[in-house]
N, C-alpha and C positions, 0 to 999 in steps of 0.2 A: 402754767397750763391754761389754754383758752377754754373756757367753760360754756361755750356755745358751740351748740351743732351744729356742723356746717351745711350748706345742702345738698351736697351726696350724702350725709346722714341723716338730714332729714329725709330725702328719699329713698334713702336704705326704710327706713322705717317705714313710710307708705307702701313700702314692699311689704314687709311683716304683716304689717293691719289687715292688706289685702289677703295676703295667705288662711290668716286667721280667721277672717270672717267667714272663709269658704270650706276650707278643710278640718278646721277643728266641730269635732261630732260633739252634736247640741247634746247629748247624755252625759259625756264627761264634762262638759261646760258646765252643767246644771249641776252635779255632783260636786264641784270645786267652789263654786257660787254658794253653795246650798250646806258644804260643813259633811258632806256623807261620804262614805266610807268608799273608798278608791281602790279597785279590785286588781290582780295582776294581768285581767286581758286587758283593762282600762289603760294600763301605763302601757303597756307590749305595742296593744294598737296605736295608742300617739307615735311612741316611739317609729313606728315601721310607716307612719305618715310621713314624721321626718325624715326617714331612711330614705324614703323614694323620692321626697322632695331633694335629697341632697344636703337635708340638714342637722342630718342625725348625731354626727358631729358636732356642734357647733365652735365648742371649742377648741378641736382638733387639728394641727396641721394639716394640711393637703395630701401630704407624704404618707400618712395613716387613712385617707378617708374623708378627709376633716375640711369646711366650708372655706380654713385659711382667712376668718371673719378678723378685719383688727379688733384691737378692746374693745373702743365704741363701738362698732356695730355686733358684738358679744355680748353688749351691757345692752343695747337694744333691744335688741332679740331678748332677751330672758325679761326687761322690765314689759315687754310690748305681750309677751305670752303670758305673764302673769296678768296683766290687765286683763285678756281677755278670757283668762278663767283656764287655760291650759294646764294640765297637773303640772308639777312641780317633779319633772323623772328622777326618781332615786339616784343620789350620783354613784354611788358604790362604783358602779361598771363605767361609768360615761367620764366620772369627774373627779376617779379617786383610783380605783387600779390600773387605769387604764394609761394615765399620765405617769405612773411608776414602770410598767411595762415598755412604754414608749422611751424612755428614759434608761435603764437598768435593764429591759429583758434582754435575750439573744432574739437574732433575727425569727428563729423557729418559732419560739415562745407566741413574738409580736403576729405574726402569719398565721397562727393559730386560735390566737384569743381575739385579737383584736377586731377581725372582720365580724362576729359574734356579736360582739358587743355594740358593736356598731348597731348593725342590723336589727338587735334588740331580739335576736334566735337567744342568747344567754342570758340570765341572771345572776346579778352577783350578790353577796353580802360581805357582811367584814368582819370578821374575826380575830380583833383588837381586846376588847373586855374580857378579866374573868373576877369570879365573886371576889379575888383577893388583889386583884389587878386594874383601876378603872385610870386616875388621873394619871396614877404611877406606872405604867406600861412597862416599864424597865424590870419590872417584877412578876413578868408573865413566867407560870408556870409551866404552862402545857411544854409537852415534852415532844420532840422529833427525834430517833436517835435513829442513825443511817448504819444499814445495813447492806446485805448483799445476798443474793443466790442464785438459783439455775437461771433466773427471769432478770437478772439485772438487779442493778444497786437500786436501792428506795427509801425512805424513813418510815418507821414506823412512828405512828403519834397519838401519844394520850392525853389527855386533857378536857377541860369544859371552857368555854365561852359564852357569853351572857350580854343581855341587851342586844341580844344580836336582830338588828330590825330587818324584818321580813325574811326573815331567813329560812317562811315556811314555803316560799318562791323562788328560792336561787336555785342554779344550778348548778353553781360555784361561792366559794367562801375564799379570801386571800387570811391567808393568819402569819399572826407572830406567833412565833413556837422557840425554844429554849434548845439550842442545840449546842450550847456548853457551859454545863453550869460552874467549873472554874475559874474562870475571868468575871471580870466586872461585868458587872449584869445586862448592861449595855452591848458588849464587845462578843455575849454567848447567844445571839438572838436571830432568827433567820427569817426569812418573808417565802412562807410554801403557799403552794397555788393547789383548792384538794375539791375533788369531785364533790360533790351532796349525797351521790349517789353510792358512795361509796360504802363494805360492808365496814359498820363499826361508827358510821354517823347517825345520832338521835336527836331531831328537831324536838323542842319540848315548849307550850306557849304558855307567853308572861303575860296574865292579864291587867292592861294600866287601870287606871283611876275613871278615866273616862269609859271604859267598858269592852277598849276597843283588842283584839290582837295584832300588833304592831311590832313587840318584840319577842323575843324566845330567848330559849337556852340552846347551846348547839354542843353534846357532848361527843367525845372522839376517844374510842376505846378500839385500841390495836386497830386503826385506820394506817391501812397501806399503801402510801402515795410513791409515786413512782420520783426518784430524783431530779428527771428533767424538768419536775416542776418545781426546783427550787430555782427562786429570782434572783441573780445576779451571784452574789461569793457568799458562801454561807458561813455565818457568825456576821452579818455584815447587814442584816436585818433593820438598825435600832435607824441607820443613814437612811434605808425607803420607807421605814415608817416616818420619820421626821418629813420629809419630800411630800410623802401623800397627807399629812396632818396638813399642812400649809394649806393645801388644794381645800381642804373638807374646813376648816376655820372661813376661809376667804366665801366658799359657800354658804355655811352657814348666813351668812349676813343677811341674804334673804333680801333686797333692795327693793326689788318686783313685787314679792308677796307684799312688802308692809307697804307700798304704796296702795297698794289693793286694798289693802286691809284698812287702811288708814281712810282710807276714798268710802270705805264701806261703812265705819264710825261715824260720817261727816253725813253720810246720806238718813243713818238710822237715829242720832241725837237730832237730826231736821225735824223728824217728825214725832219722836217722843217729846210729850212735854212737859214742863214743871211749871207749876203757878200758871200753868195758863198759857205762856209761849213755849216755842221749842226751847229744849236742852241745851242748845248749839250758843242759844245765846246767854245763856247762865252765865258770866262774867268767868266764876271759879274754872268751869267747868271747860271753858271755851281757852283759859288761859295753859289748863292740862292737854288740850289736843294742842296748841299751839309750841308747844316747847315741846312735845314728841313731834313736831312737823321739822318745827326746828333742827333738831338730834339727828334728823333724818336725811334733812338736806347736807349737813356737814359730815355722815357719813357716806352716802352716794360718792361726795368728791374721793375719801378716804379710799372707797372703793376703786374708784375710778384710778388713781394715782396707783395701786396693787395692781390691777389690770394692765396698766400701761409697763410696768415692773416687768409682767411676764411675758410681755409684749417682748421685751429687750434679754429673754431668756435668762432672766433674773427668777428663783422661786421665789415662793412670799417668804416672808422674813419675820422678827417679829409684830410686826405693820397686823398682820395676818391675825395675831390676837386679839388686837383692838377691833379688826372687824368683829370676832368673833365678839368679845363681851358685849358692844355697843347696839351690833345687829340683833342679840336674842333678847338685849334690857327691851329694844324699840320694840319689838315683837311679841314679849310677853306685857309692857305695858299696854299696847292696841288691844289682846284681848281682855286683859284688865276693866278698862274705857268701857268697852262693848258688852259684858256681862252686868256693869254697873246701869249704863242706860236701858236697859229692858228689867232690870231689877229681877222681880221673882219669875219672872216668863221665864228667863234663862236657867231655869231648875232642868235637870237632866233626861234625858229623855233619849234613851237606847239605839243611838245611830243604826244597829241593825234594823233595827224594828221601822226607823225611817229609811231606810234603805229598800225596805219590804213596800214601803207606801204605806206604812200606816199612819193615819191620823185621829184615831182613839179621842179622848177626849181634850184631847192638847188646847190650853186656852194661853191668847196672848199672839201678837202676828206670826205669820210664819218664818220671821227674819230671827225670831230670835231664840227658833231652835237648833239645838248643836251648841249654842254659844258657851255650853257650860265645860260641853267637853271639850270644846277646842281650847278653854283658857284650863285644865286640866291637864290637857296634854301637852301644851305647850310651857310647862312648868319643866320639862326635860331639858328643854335647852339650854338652861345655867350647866347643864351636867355635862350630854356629850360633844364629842369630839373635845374634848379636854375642859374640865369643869372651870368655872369665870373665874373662881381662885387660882387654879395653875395657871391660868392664862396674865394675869396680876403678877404673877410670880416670874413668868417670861419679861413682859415687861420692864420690870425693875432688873430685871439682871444685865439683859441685852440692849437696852435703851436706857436706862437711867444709872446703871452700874453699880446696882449696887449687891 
């Protein structure tokens, strides 16, 4: 692989910068810069900047919508938006149901959902997790069992799902549902596609550590989903969860954000000081940012090499784990770093409340509020999208064999 860009990607990139500087609204800049709490018009609107730009897509085919970006200027585009403070769009809709539908739906299904999602008119969540179901998905209990009458055949579905992020926003949920519990657990599992709206759904919110509402409970009691939204052959579920897992690991890795974040460590240890000089030059200290720089650069390629994968209409593989563990160690160890260098500043301090513009009697600079909850909340990501142990456990099986 040539590990330099060439320069039509480097001037793919002066395109981005350019875009960036001009359409990206200074409020959600400052909100992403600043650690505060990102609201559902915050993401809708980006989104619908990109929609009109033409890049609401980005990683989408043509044939869908989609910019038809190679890898590299994919990896560009998402390292280039996070530099400049751009949210980070939920992939749920963009970068997780949306490549299963593309993949597995009927024509009708894609025609229907698809242009939505794009657009950023829909919201989705995911309805993966239940209390008795997190690493182990093969043991989802919610139940679908199909029916029929004057109105047409449907499932009826009961069950709870949990962790479910943002799901006090969506407007859709895709779920694993159990629709035969005699075969292998695997082999009884279906992927339905079910309104929010629908009677018999109860959003219920999980407050984290950090203070924030982020995830919920999403229960479904006699919820009547119409069959045409089951995706692809039903019992045949466990094949478009594995498909859309790939996609949401390979995400996770986050390349963008922890260059940011990394860049933002480097600027804040400059000016706190110990003994007298900055932080930065603490020998101990300087040698812990340098091995997360390090980790960082040899996962970019890692990533990059995944990219190029699906480039060639390859899904990720187990390749796609290792982003996953590597990209959320680098991730939660930057906010680690960063809670340490502002020491007791970094005590908590109720993102709504800074959200409101409150500044009460907050002592210590203004960089080093939030830090508490962002390294709080970012304690999640050993967890989902499949916890850093199963991910270990892929691994050894499919790569190392054993």
């Amino acid at each position: 692989m040539n590990l330099h860009f060439t320069p039509a990607d480097q001037q793919f990139r002066q395109e981005i910068q350019t875009f960036l500087a001009s359409a990206l609204p200074a409020d959600i800049r400052d909100k992403v810069q600043n650690g505060l709490i990102l609201e559902r018009d915050d993401y809708v609107r980006w989104q619908k900047i990109l929609f009109a730009q033409g890049w609401g897509g980005a990683s989408w085919p043509q044939k869908f919508g989609g910019t038809g970006w190679t890898a590299v200027q994919k990896y560009i585009f998402e390292e280039e938006c996070a530099a400049a403070g751009a949210p980070r769009l939920p992939p749920f809709g963009i970068k997780m149901v949306a490549p299963v539908l593309m993949e597995f739906a009927s024509p009708e299904q894609q025609q229907r959902f698809l242009p939505k999602i794009l657009s950023g008119d829909e919201w989705w969540c995911q309805g993966y997790s239940e209390p008795g179901s997190g690493s182990d998905l093969a043991s989802v209990s919610t139940t679908a069992v199909r029916l029929r009458d004057a109105d047409g055949e449907y499932f009826l579905v009961n069950g709870q799902k949990t962790w479910t992020t943002l799901a006090h926003y969506a407007d859709w949920i895709f779920c694993l549902v159990r629709t035969d519990s005699e075969v292998k657990p695997q082999r009884g599992i279906s992927f339905l596609l079910i309104d929010m709206t629908s009677p018999g759904v109860t959003v219920r919110p999980i407050i984290t550590m950090d203070g924030a509402h982020e995830v919920n409970e999403v229960w479904l009691e006699n919820v009547r989903v119409p069959a045409s939204n089951l995706v692809g052959v039903e019992n045949q579920g466990w094949t478009y969860a594995k498909f859309l897992l790939g996609h949401e690991r390979t995400n996770i890795a986050g390349i963008g954000i922890a260059k940011r974040e990394l860049a933002r460590l480097k600027r804040i240890a400059a000016q706190e000081l110990k003994r007298g000089q900055p932080l930065l030059k603490d020998r101990l200290f300087a040698a812990r940012v340098a091995q997360i720089e390090i980790d960082l650069m040899a996962l970019e390629i890692t990533n990059l090499r995944v990219l190029a994968a699906e480039e060639q209409r390859r899904a990720p593989g187990p390749e796609a784990s290792i982003l996953k563990i590597k990209g959320t160690e680098i991730q939660q160890a930057i906010t680690e770093l960063l809670t340490q260098v502002v020491g007791a500043y970094a005590l908590p301090l109720r993102r709504d409340a800074m959200n409101a513009g409150y500044e009460g009697d907050a002592v210590g600079p203004a960089y080093a509020r939030g830090l508490s909850a962002n390294y709080l909340n970012m304690r999640k990501l050993s967890i989902y999208g499949g916890s850093n142990e199963i991910q270990k456990n892929i691994i050894a099986q499919m790569i190392i064999g054993l």
